[in-house]
C-alpha positions in Angstrom: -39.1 -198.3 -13.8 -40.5 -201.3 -14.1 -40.3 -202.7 -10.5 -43.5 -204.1 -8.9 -44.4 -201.5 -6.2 -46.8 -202.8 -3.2 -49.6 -200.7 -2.0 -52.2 -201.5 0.5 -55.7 -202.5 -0.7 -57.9 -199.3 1.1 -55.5 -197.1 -1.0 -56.2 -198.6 -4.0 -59.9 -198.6 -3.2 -59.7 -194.8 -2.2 -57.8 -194.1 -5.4 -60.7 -196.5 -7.4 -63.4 -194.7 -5.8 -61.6 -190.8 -6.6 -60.9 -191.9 -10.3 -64.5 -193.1 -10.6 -65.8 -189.7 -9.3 -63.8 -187.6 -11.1 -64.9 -189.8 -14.4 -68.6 -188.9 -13.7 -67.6 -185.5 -13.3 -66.3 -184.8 -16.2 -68.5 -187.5 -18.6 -72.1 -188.3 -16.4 -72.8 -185.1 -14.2 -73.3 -182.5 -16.8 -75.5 -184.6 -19.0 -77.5 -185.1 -15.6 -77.6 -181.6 -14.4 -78.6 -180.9 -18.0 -81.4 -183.2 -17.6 -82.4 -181.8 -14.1 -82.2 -178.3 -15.4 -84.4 -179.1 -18.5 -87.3 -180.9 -16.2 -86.7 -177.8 -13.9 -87.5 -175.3 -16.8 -90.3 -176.8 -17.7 -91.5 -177.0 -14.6 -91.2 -173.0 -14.0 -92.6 -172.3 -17.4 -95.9 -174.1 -16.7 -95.8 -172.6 -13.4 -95.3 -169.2 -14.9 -98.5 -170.0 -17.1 -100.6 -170.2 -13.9 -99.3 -167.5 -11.8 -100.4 -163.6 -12.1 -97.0 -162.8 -10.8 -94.4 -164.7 -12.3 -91.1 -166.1 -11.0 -88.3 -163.7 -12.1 -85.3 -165.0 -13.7 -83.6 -163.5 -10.4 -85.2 -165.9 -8.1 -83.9 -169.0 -9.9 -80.6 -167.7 -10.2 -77.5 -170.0 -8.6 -76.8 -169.3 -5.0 -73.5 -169.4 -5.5 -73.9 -166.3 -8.4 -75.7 -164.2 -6.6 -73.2 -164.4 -3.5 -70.5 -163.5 -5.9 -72.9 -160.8 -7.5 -73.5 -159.2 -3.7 -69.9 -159.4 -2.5 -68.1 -157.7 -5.6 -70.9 -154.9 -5.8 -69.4 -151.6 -5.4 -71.2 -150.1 -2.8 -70.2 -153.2 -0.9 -66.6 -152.7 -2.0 -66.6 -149.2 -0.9 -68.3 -150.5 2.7 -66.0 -153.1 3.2 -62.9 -150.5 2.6 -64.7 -148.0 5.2 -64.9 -150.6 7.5 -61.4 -151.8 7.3 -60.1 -148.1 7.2 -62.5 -147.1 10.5 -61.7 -150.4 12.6 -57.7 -151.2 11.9 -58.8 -154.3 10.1 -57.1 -155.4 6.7 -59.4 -155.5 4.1 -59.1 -159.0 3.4 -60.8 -160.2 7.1 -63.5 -157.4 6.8 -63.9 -159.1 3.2 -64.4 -162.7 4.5 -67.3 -160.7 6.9 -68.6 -159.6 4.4 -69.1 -163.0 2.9 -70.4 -164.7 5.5 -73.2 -161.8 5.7 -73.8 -162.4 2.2 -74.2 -166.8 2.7 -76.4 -165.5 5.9 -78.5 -163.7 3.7 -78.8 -164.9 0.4 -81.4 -167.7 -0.3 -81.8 -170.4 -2.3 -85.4 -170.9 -4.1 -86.4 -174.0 -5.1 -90.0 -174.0 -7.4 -90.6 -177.8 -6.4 -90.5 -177.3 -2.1 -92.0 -173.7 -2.6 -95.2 -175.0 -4.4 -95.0 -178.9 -4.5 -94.7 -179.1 -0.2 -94.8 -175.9 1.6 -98.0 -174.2 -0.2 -99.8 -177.6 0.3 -98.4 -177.8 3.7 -99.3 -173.9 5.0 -102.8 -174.8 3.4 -103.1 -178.3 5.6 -101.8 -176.5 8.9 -103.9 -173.4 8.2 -107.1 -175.1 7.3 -106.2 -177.5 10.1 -106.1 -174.8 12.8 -108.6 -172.2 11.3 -111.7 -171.2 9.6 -109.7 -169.7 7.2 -111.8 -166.9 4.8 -110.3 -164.2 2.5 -112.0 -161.1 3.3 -111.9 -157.9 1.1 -110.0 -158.1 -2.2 -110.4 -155.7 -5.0 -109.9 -158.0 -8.3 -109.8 -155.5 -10.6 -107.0 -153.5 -9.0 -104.9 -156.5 -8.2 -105.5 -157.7 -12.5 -104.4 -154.0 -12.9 -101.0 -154.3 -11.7 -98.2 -154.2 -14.1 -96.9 -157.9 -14.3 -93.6 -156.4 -14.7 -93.5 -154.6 -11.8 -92.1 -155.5 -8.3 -95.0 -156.6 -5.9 -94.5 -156.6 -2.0 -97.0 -157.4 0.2 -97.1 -155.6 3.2 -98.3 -156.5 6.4 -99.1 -156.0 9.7 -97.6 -159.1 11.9 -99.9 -160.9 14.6 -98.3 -164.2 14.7 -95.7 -166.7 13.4 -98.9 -167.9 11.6 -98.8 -165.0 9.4 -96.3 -166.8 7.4 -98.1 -170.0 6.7 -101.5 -168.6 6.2 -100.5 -165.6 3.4 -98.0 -168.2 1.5 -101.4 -170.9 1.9 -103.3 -167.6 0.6 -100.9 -166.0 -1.8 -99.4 -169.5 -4.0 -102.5 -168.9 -6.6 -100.6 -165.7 -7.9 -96.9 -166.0 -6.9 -93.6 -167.7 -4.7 -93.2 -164.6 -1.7 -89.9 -163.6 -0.8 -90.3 -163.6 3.0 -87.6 -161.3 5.2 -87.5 -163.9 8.5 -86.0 -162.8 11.8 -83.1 -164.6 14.1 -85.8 -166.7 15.1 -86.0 -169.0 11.9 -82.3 -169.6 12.5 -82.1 -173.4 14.0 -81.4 -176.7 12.2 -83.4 -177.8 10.2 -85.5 -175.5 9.8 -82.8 -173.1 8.4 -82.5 -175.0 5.4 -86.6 -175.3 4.6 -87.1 -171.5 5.2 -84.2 -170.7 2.5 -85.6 -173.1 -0.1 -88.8 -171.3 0.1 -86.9 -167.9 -0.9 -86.9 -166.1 2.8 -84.0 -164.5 3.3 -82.9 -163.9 6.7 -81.6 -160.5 8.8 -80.8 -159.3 12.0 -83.6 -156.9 13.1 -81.0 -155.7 16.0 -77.7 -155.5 13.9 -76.5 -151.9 14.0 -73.0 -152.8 11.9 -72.9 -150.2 8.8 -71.1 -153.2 6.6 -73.7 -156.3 7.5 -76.5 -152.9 6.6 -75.0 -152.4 3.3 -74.8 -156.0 2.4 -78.6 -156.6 3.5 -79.5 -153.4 1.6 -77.9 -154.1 -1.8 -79.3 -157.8 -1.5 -82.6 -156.4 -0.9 -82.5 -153.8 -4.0 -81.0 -156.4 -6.3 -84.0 -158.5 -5.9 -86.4 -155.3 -5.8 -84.4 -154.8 -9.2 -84.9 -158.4 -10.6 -88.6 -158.0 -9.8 -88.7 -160.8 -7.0 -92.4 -160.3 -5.3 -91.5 -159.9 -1.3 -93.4 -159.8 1.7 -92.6 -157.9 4.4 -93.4 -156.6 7.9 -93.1 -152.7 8.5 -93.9 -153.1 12.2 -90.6 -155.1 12.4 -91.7 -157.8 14.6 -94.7 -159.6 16.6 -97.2 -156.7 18.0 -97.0 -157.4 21.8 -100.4 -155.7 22.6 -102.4 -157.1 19.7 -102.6 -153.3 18.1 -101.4 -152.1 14.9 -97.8 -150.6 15.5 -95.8 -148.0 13.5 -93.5 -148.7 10.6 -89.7 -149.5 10.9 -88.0 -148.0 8.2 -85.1 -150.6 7.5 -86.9 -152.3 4.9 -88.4 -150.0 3.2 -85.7 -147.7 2.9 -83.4 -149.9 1.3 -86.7 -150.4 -1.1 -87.4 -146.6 -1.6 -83.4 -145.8 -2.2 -82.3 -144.5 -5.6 -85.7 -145.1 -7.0 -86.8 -142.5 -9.3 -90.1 -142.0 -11.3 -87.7 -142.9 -14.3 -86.4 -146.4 -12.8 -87.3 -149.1 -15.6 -89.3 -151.5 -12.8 -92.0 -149.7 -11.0 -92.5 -151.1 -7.0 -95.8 -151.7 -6.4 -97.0 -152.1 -2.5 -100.1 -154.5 -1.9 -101.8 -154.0 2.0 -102.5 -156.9 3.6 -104.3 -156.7 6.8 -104.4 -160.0 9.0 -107.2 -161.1 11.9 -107.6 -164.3 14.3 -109.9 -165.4 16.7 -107.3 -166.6 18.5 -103.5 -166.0 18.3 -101.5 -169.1 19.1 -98.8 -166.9 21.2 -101.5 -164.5 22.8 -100.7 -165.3 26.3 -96.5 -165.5 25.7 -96.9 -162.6 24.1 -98.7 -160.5 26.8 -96.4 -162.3 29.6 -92.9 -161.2 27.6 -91.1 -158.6 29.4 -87.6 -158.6 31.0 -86.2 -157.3 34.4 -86.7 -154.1 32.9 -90.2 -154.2 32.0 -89.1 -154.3 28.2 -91.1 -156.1 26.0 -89.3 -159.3 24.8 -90.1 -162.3 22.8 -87.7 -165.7 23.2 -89.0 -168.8 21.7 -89.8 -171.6 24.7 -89.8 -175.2 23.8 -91.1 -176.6 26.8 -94.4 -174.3 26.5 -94.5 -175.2 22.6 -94.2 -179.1 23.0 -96.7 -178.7 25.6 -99.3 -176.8 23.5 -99.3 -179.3 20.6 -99.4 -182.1 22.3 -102.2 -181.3 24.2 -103.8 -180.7 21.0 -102.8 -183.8 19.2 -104.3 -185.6 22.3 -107.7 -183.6 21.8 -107.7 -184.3 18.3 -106.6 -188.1 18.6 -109.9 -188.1 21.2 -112.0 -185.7 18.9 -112.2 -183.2 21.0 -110.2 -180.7 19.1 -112.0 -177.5 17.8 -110.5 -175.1 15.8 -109.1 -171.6 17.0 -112.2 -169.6 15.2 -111.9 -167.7 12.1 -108.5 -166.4 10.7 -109.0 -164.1 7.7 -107.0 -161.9 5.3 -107.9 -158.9 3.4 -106.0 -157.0 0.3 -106.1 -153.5 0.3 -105.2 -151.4 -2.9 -102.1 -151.3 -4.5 -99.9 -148.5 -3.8 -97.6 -147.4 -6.5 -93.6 -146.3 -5.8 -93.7 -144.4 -9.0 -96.8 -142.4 -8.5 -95.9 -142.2 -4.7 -92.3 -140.5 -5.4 -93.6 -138.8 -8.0 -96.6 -136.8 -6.1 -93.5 -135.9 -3.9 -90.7 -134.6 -6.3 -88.3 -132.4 -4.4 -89.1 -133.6 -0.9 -86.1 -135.1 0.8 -85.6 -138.9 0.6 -86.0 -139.6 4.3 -89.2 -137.7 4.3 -90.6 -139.4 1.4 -89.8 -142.8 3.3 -91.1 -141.4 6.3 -94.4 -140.6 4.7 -94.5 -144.1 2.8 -94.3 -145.9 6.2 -97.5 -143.7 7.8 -99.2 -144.5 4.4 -98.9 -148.1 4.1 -99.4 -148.3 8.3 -102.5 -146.5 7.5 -103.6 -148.6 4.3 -102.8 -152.1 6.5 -105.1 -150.9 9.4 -107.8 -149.9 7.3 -108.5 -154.2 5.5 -107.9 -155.6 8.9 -111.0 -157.1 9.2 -113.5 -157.5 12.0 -113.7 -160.7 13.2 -116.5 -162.0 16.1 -113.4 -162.2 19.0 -112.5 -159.0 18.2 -115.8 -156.8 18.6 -117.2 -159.2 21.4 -114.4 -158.1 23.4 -114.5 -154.2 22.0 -118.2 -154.6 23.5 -117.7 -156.2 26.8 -115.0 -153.4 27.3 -117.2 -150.9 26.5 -119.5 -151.8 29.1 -117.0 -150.5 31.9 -116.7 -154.2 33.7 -120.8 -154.0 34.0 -122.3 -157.9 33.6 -124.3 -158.0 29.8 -127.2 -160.7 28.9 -126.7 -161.9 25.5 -129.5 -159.7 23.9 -127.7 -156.7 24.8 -124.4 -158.0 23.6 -126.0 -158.5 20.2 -127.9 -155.2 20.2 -124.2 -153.8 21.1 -122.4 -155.6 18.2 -125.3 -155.0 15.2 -125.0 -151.2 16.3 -120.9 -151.3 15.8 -121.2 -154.0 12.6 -123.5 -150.9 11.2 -121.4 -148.6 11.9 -118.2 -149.7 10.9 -120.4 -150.9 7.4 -120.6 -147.0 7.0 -116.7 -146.9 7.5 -116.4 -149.1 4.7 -114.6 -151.5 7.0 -115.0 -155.3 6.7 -117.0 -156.5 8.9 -116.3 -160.7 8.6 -120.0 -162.1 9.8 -120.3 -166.0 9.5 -122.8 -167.3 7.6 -124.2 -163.7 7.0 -126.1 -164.2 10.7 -125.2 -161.6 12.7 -126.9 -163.9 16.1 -124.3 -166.5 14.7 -121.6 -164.3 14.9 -122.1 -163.2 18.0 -122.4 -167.0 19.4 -118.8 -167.8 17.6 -117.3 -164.9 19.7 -118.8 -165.2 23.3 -118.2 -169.3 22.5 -114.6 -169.0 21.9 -114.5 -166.5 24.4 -116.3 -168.4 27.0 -113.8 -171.6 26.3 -110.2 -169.8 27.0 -112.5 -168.5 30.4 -111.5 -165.0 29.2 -115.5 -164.4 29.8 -117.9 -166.2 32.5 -121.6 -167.2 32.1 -123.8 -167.4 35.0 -126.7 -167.7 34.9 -127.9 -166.3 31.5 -125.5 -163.1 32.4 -122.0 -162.7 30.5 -119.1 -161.0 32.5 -115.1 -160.3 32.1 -113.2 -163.0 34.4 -110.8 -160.1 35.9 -107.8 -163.1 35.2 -108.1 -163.1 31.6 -109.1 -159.0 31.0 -106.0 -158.7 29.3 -106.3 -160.9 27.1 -110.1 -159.0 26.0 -108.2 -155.9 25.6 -105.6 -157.4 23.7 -108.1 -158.7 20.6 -110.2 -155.4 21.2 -107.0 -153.6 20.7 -106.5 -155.4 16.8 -109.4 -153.1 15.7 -109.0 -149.9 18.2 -107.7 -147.9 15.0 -110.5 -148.4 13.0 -112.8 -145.7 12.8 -116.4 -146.7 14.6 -118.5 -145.0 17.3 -119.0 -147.0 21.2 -121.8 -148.6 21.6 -124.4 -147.4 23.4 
């Protein structure tokens, strides 16, 4: 017993090292994570002061609860039993698949890189790369909306930089709960996109179990009033028009709601503009064997683009990509929505929410000077235009899409101006030639013109003459 036993030294320093750990576990961590959790609070609290749309207890709950929340649902349960019974699987592997959906899914907010780097960052890149404007927003509706309501915003989706430009726009009332595609996926940017609340889904997945997890995770936080942002259209519109709704979302959203559910969903519009759209061109060019539209991410083309434009900045030659601007439309209200509709089926209720918020979305999208200076050149069937005639072309379609109440985004309030900003950025992609005094389409680049005449083809106006 009381032999001398002979051990080597890295044992006794492993052994050291584990006793030491599992001493701070049990005597310095919680008094730590008490202290952490105590700034944190405070933290939220003030932030909560500030915000119209405050951050719901849901949002700041543990990762590691709300996987255990999302796996032991029922309606999970009863999935992951249907699954096993219609594929031969034991329960207990179609249960691990079920978890790993759920980790896939699931975020994990955090207050401080949501508001203390990646709403001053979107702002930096934003302002960085655009003239960025908010267009129309009603005040008084948006004050109007019950703060205890669920917000989304929905949009329609131009580019990638629709996510940096509404969080830049949006962090003065709330932390948006983004829905990101596959493409957000990688290392490290993974990790980022989670913190900021963005949870992720597979636009493609057909499987009835990795559906039911993704839908109840989507109603729990619909339920615990987290404000969301999401794209009906489902993806990146390839032609530059507004596209129809994809009901995934939203039906997972509109299920099991009744006018009597205690939280009432509240939809906000968002429509979305650019001068230019970083991924015009790859966009257009983005078809398989098949002639199927498709959209793969390619580094080589990326690295290229920025640094060419880190050289033209580091020479001060850089200009900025024109105007980007955002416009709110007015809140739509589930309740009121559903109710209006008592008795219809569910699936035509969703069907008709989709049209309506399609509808809503195209009718804020605002008008920017890229966007009618091609709808005019276009207009003019290929013929050459002088500059006066362009600007007698555009005042008469500004004037008439006034009458639409449609909003028109003029810089400066100078029509002329306006008209310079669009044939200038136009004139520097070559997407129009000058000569001599006369403006014409460079037959190269037309699709590209009917590509940002197309962001405005659903709005209500009458050709110019």
């Amino acid at each position: 017993m009381l032999n001398t036993v002979e051990i080597p030294v890295w044992v006794l320093v492993i052994g050291g090292v584990l006793a030491l750990i599992a001493a701070l576990e049990r005597l310095l961590f919680p008094s730590v994570r008490w202290f952490f959790r105590t700034r944190f609070n405070r933290a939220v609290k003030k932030l909560n002061n500030r915000l119209q749309l405050k951050i719901q207890p849901f949002k700041l709950t543990d990762r590691r609860v709300l996987i255990d929340r999302l796996i032991h649902d029922p309606e999970v349960a009863q999935a992951i039993i249907e699954e096993a019974e219609s594929s031969d699987i034991p329960a207990e592997l179609v249960a691990q698949r079920a978890a790993r959906y759920a980790r896939e899914i699931v975020p994990h907010f955090s207050a401080f890189a949501y508001f203390g780097f990646a709403a001053k960052v979107s702002r930096w890149i934003s302002q960085s790369l655009y003239r960025v404007r908010l267009g129309f927003l009603d005040e008084s509706a948006m004050d109007a909306v019950d703060p205890d309501s669920t917000v989304v915003f929905v949009m329609n989706h131009r580019s990638n930089m629709d996510y940096v430009l509404v969080t830049y726009l949006a962090s003065a009332r709330s932390a948006l709960s983004y829905a990101v595609g596959e493409w957000a996926r990688i290392w490290p940017l993974q990790g980022f996109i989670r913190s900021m609340g963005a949870y992720f889904i597979r636009r493609k997945s057909l499987n009835p179990l990795y559906r039911k997890v993704l839908a109840r995770y989507v109603q729990m936080a619909t339920e615990g009033g987290v404000t969301q942002a999401i794209f009906p259209e489902g993806g990146l519109s390839r032609d530059g028009g507004l596209g129809k709704a994809k009901l995934g979302l939203l039906s997972y959203i509109v299920s099991g709601f009744t006018p009597d559910s205690v939280k009432d969903v509240v939809f906000v519009p968002v429509g979305l503009n650019y001068d230019r759209v970083l991924e015009d061109r790859v966009l257009l060019a983005a078809k398989d064997q098949s002639g199927k539209k498709t959209f793969r991410f390619a580094p080589g083309s990326f690295f290229k683009f920025f640094f060419h434009h880190i050289w033209l900045r580091m020479r001060g030659k850089f200009h900025r990509f024109g105007y980007a601007v955002v416009s709110f439309g007015k809140p739509v209200s589930l309740r009121e929505f559903v109710a209006a509709r008592e008795g219809q089926p569910q699936e035509n209720q969703i069907a008709e929410l989709g049209d309506a918020l399609m509808q809503a979305i195209g009718n804020v999208i605002p008008v920017l000077p890229v966007s009618l200076i091609s709808k005019v050149m276009l207009a003019a069937n290929g013929e050459p235009m002088r500059k006066i005639a362009i600007k007698a072309s555009a005042h008469r379609l500004w004037q008439n899409y006034a009458t639409s109440d449609v909003y028109n985004h003029i810089p400066r309030g100078d029509e002329d101006y306006a008209v310079d900003v669009g044939i200038r950025m136009l004139t520097m992609r070559n997407i129009l030639q000058e000569i001599d005094g006369v403006l014409q389409i460079n037959p190269e680049n037309k699709h590209l013109l009917e590509y940002y005449a197309k962001s405005i083809e659903h709005l209500p106006h009458n050709s110019p003459k």
